[in-house]
C-alpha positions, 0 to 999 in steps of 0.5 A: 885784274892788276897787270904790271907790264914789263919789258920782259913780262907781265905780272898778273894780280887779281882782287877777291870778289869784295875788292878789297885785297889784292893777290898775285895770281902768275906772270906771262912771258912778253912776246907777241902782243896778241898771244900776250893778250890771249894769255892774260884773256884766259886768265880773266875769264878763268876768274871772271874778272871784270876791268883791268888795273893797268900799272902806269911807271911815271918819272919821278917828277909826275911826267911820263917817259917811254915807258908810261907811253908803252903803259898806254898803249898796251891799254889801248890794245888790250882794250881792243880786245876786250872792252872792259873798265880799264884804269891806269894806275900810278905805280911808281916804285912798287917793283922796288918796294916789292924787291926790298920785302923780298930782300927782307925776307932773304929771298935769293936772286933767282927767286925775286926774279920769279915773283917780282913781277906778279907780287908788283902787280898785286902791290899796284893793284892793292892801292888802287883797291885801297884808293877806291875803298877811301873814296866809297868812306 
């Protein structure tokens, strides 16, 4: 399971049992820590995921700033809840890639607003699957 978690929400993304394609599956609203983890737990067990892929927005330098820091400790938590294989993942630039393939494709404001989240997380998650997949070669 991919999460790209945000300031406002937490893109969720899942891969199909072969690990090679990434999909967006839904977006939790950020609130609490524990109902945001509840949330994102059903949704693994529906699936029967079994590691998390969690997006890690470093600066542009490689360094990481308060938002990476937030990144890591929302694994940490998340592995208090449930340990599981946890990996962070660069993931530098993917809402930006993803809002300018939703602005290609003339998506409106409101719209991108909707989807963004999720599809960064399948685009994150698809270069983590891509990375393992060039490993195994």
């Amino acid at each position: 399971m991919g999460l790209d978690p945000g300031e406002k929400r937490i893109g969720v993304a899942v891969s199909d049992t072969t690990l090679v394609i990434a999909s967006s599956l839904d977006t939790v609203s950020r609130s609490k820590f524990a109902a945001d983890a509840d949330a994102i737990l059903k949704l693994f067990d529906a699936r029967q995921c079994a590691g998390f892929v969690i997006g890690l927005p470093l600066n542009m330098d490689g360094s990481t700033g308060p938002s990476a820091q937030a990144a890591h400790a929302f694994a940490r938590n998340m592995l208090a809840k449930r340990d599981v294989p946890l990996l962070l993942w660069d993931e530098r630039l993917s809402t930006a890639a993803v809002t300018r393939t939703l602005i290609e494709g003339d998506a409106t404001r409101r719209r991108r607003g909707e989807v963004v989240d999720k599809m960064a997380a399948a685009y994150m998650l698809q270069g983590a699957l891509d990375a393992m997949q060039e490993r195994r070669a």
